[in-house]
Biopython code that builds the backbone (N, CA, C, O; Angstrom):
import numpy as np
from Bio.PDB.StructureBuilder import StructureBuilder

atoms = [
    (1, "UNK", "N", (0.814, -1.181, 0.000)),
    (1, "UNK", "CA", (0.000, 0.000, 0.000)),
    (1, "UNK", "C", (0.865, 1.255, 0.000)),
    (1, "UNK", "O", (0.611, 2.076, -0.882)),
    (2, "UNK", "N", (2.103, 1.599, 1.077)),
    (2, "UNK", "CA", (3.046, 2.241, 0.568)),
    (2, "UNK", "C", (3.011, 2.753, -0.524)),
    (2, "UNK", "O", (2.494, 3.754, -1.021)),
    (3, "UNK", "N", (3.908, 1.576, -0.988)),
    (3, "UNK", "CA", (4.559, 1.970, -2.843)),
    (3, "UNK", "C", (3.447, 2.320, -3.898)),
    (3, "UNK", "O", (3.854, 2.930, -4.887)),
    (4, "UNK", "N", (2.131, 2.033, -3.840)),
    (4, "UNK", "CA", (1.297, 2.749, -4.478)),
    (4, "UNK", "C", (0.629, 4.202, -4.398)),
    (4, "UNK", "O", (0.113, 4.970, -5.211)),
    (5, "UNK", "N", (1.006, 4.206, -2.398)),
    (5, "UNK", "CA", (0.571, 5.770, -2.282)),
    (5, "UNK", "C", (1.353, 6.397, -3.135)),
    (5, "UNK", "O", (0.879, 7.064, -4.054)),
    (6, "UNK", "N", (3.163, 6.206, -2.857)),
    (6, "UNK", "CA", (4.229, 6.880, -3.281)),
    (6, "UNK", "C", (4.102, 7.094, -4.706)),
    (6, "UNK", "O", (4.155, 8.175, -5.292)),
    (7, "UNK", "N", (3.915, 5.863, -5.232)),
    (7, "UNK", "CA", (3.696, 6.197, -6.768)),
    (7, "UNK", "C", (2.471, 7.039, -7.287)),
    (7, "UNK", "O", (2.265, 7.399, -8.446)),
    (8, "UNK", "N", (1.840, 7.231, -6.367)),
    (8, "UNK", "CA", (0.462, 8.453, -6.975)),
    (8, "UNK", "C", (1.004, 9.803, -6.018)),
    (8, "UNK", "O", (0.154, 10.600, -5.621)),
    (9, "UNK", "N", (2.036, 9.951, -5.776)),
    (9, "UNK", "CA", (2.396, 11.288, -5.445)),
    (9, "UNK", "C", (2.209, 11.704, -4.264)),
    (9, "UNK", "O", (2.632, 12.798, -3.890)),
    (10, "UNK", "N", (1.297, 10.584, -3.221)),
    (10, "UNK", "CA", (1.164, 11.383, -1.909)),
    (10, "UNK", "C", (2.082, 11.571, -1.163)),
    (10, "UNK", "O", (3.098, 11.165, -1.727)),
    (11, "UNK", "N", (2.293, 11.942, -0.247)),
    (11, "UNK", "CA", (2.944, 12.579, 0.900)),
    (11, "UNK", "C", (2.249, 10.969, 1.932)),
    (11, "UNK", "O", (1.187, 10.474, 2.310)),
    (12, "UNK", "N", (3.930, 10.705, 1.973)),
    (12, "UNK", "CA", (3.228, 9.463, 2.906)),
    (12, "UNK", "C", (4.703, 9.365, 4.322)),
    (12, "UNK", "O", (5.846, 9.542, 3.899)),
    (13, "UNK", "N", (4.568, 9.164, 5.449)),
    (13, "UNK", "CA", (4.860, 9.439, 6.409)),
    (13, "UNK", "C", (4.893, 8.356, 7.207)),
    (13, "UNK", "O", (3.830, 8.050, 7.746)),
    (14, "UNK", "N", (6.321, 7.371, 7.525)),
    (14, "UNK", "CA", (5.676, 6.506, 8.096)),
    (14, "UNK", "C", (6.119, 6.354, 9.953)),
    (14, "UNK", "O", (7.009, 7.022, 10.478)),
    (15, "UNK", "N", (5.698, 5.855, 10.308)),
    (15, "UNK", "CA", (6.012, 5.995, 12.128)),
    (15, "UNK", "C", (6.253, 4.425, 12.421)),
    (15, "UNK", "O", (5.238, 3.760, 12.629)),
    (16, "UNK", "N", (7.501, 3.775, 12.456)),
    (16, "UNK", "CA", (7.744, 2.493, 12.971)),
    (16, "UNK", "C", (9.731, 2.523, 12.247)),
    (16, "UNK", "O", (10.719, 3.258, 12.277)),
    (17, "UNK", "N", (9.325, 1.286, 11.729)),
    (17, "UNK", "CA", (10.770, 0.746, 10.804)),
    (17, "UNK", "C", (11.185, 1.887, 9.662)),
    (17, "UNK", "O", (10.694, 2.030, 8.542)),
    (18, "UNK", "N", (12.273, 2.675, 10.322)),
    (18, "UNK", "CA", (12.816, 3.530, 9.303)),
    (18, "UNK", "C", (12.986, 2.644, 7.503)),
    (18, "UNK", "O", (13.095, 3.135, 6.380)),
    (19, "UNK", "N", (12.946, 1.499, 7.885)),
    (19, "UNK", "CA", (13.698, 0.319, 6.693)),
    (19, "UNK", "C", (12.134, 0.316, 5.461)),
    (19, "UNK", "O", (12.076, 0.322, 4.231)),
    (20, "UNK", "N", (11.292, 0.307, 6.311)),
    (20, "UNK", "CA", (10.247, 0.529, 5.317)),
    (20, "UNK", "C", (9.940, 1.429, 4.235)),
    (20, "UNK", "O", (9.225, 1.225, 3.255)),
    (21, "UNK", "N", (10.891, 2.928, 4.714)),
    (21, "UNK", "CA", (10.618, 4.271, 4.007)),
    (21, "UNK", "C", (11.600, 4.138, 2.672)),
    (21, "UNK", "O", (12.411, 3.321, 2.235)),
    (22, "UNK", "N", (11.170, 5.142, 2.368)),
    (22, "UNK", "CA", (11.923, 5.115, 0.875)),
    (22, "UNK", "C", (12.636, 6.543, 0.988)),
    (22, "UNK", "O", (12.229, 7.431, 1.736)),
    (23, "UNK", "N", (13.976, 6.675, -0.015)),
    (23, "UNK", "CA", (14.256, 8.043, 0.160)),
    (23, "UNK", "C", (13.521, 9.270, 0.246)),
    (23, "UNK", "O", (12.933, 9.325, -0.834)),
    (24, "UNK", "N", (13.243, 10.201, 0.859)),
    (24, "UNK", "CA", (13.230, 11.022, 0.738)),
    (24, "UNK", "C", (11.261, 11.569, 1.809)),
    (24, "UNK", "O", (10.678, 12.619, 2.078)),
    (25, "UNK", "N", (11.006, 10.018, 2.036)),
    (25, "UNK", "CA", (9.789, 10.143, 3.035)),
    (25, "UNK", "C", (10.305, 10.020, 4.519)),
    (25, "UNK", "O", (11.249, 9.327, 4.898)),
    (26, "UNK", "N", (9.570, 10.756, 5.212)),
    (26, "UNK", "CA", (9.466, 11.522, 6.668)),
    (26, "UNK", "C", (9.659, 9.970, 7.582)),
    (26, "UNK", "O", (8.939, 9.027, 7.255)),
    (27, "UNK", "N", (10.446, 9.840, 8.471)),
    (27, "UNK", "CA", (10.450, 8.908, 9.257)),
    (27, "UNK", "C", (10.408, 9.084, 10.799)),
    (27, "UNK", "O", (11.186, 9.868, 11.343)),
    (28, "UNK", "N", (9.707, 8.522, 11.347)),
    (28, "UNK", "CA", (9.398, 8.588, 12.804)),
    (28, "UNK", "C", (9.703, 7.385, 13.486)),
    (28, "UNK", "O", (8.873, 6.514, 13.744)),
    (29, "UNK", "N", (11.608, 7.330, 13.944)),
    (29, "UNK", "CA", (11.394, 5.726, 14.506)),
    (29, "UNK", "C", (10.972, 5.883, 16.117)),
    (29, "UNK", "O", (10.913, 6.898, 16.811)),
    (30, "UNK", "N", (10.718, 4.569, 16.419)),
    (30, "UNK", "CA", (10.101, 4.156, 17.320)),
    (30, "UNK", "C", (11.000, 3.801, 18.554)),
    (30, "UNK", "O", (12.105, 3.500, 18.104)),
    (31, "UNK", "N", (10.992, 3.715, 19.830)),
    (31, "UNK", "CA", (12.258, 3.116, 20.172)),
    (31, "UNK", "C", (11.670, 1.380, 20.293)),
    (31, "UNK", "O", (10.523, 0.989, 20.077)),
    (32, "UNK", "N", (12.588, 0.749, 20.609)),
    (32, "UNK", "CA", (13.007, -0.685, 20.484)),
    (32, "UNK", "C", (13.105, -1.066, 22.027)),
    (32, "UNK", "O", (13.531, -0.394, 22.965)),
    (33, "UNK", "N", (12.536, -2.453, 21.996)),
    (33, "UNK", "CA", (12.560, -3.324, 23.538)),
    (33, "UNK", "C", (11.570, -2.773, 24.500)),
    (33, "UNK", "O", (11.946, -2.453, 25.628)),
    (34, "UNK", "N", (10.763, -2.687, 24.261)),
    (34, "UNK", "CA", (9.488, -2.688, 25.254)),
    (34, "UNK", "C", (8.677, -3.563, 24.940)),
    (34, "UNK", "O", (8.373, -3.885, 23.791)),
    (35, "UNK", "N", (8.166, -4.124, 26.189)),
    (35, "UNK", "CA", (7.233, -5.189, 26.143)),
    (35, "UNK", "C", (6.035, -5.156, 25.134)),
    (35, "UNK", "O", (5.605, -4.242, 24.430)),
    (36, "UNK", "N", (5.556, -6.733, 25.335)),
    (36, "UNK", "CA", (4.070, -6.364, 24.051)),
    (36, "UNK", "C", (3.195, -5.545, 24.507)),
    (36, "UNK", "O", (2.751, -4.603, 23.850)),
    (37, "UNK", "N", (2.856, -5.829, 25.696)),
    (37, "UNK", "CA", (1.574, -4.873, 26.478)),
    (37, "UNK", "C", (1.964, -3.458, 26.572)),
    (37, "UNK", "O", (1.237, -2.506, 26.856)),
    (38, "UNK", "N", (2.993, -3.460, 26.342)),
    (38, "UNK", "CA", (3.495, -1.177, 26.339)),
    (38, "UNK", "C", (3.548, -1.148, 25.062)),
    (38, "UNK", "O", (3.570, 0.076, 24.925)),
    (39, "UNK", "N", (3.593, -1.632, 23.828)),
    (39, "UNK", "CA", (4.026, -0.724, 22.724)),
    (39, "UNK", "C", (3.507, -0.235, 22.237)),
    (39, "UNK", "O", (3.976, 0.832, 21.840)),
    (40, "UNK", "N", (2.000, -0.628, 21.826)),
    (40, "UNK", "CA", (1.030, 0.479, 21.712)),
    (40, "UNK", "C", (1.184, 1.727, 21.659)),
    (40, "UNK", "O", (1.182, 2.342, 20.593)),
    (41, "UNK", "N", (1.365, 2.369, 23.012)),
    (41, "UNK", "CA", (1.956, 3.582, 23.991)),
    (41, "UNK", "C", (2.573, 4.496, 23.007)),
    (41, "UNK", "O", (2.196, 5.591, 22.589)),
    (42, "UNK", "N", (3.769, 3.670, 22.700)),
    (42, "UNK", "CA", (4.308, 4.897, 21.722)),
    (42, "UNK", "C", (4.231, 4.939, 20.453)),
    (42, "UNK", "O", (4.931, 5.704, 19.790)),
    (43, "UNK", "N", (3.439, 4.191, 19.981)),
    (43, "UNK", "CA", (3.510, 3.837, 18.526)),
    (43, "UNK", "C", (2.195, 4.825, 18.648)),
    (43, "UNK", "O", (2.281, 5.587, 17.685)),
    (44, "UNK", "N", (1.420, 5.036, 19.150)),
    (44, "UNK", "CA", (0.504, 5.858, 19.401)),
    (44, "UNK", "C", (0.331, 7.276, 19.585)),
    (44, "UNK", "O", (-0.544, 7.959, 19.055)),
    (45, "UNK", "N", (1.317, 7.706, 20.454)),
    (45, "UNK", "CA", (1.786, 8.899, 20.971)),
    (45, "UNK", "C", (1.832, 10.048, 19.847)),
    (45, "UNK", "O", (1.062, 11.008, 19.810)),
    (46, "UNK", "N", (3.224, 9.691, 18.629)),
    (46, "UNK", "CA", (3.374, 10.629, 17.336)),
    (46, "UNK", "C", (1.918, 10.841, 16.696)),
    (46, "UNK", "O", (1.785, 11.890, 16.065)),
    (47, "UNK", "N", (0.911, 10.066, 16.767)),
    (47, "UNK", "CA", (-0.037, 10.259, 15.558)),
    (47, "UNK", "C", (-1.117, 11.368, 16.603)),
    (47, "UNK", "O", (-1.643, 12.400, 16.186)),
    (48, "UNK", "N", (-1.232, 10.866, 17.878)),
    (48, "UNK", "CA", (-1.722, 11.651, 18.892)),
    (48, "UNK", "C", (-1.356, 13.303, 18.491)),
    (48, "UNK", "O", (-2.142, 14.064, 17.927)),
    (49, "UNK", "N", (-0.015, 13.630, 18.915)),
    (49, "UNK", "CA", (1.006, 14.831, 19.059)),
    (49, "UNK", "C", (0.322, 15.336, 17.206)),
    (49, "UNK", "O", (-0.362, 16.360, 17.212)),
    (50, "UNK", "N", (0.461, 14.852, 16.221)),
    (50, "UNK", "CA", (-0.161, 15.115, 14.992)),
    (50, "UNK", "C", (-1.317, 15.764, 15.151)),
    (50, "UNK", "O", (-1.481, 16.972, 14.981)),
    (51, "UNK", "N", (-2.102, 15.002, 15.466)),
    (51, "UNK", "CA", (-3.833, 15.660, 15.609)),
    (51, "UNK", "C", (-4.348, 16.543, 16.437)),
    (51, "UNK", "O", (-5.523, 16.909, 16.468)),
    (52, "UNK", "N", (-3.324, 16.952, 17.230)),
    (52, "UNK", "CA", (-3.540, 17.939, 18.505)),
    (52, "UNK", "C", (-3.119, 18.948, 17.552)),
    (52, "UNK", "O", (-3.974, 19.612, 16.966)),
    (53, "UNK", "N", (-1.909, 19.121, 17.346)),
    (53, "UNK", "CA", (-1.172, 19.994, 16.071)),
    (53, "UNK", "C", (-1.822, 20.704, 15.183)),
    (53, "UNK", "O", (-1.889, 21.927, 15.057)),
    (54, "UNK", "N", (-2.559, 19.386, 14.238)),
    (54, "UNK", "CA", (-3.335, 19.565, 13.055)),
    (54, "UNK", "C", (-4.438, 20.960, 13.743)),
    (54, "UNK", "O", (-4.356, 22.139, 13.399)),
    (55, "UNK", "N", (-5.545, 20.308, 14.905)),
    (55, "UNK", "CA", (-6.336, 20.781, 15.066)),
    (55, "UNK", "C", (-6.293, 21.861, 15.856)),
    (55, "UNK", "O", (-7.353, 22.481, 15.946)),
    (56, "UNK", "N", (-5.172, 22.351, 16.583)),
    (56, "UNK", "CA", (-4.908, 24.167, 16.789)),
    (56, "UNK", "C", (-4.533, 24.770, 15.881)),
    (56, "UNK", "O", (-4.496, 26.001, 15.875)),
    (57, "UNK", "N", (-4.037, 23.754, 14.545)),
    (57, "UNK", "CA", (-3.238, 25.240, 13.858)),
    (57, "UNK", "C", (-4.797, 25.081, 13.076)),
    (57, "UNK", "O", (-4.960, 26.301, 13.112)),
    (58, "UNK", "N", (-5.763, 24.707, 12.566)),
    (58, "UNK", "CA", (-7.290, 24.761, 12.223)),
    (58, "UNK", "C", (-8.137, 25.304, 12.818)),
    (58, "UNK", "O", (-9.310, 25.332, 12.448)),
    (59, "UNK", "N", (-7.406, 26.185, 14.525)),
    (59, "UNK", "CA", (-7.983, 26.664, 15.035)),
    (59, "UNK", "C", (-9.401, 25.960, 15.226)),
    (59, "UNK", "O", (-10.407, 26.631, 14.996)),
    (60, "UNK", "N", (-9.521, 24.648, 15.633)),
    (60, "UNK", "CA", (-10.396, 24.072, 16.214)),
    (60, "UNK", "C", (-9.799, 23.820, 17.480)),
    (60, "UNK", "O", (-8.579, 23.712, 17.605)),
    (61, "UNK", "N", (-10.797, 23.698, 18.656)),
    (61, "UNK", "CA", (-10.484, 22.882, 20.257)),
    (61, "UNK", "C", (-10.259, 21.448, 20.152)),
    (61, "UNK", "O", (-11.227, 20.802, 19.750)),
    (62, "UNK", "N", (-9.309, 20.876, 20.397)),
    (62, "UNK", "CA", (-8.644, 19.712, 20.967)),
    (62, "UNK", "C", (-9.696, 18.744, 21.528)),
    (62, "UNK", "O", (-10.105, 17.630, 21.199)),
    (63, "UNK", "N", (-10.013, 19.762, 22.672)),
    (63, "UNK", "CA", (-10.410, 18.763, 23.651)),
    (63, "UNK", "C", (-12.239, 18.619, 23.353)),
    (63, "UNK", "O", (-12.975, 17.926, 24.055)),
    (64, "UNK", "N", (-12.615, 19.292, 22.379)),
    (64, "UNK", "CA", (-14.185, 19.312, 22.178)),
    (64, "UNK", "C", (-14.511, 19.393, 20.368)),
    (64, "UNK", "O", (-15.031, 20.289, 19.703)),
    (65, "UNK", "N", (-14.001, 18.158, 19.997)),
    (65, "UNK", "CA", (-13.814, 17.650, 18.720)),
    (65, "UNK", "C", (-15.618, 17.691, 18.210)),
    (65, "UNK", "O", (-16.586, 17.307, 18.865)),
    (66, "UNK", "N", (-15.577, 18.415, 16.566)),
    (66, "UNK", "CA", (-16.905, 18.363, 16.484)),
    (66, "UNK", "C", (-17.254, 17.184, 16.252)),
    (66, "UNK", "O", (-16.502, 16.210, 16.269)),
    (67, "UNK", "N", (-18.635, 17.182, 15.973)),
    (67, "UNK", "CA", (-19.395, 15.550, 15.470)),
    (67, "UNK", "C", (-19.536, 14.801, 16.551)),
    (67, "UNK", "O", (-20.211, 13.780, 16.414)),
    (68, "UNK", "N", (-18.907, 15.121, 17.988)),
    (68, "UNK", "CA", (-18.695, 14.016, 19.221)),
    (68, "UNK", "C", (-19.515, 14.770, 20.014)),
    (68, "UNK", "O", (-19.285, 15.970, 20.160)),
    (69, "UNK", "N", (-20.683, 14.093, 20.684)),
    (69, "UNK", "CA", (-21.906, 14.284, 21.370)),
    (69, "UNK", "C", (-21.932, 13.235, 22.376)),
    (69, "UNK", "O", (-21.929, 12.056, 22.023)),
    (70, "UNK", "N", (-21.955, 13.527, 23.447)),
    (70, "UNK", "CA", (-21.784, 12.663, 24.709)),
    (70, "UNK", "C", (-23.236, 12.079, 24.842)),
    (70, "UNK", "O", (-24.159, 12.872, 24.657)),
    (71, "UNK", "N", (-23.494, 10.943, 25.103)),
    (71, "UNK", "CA", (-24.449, 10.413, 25.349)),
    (71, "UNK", "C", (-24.503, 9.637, 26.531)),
    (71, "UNK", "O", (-23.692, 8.718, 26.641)),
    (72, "UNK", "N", (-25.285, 9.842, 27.395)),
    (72, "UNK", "CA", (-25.787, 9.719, 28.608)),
    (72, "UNK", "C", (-27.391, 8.879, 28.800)),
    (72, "UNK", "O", (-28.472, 9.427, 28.586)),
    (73, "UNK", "N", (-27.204, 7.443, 29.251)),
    (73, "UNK", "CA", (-28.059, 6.568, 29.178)),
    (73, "UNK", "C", (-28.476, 6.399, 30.801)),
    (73, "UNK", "O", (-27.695, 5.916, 31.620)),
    (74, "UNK", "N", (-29.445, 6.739, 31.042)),
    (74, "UNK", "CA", (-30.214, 6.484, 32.669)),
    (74, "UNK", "C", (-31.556, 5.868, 32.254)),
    (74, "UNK", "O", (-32.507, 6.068, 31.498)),
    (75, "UNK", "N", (-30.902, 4.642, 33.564)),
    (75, "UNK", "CA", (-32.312, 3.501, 33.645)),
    (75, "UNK", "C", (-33.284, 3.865, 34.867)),
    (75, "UNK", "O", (-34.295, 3.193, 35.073)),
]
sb = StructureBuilder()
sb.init_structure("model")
sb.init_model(0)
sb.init_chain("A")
sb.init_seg("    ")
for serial, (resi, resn, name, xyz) in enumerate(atoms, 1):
    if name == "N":
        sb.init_residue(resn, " ", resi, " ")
    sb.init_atom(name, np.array(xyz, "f"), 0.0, 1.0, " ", f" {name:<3s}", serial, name[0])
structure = sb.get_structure()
């Protein structure tokens, strides 16, 4: 899936195995040796730090994302 984004020109960015990227795309490595139950954690974190980013410089709120409506169920 990569090599087809790349070949249609996108902007593709990857966050894990620098070995996967190809010259000249954005790499985000990961660190190495943490357990299975933690890695999540940080493999998570960069895309997190992204969307916080994305959505102040869009001058939207972070913490009160539209489309998300709390719903509250009492029996």
């Amino acid at each position: 899936m990569l090599e087809r984004l790349a070949d249609r020109g996108a902007d593709v960015s990857i966050i894990g195995d620098p070995a996967a990227a190809r010259p000249g795309q954005i790499v985000v490595p990961l660190p190495t040796g943490s357990t299975e139950e933690l890695s999540p954690i940080p493999e998570i974190m960069p895309l997190q730090r992204l969307a916080h980013t994305m959505a102040v410089a869009r001058h939207h709120d972070p913490d009160a994302p539209r489309g998300l409506a709390k719903v509250t169920r009492t029996r």
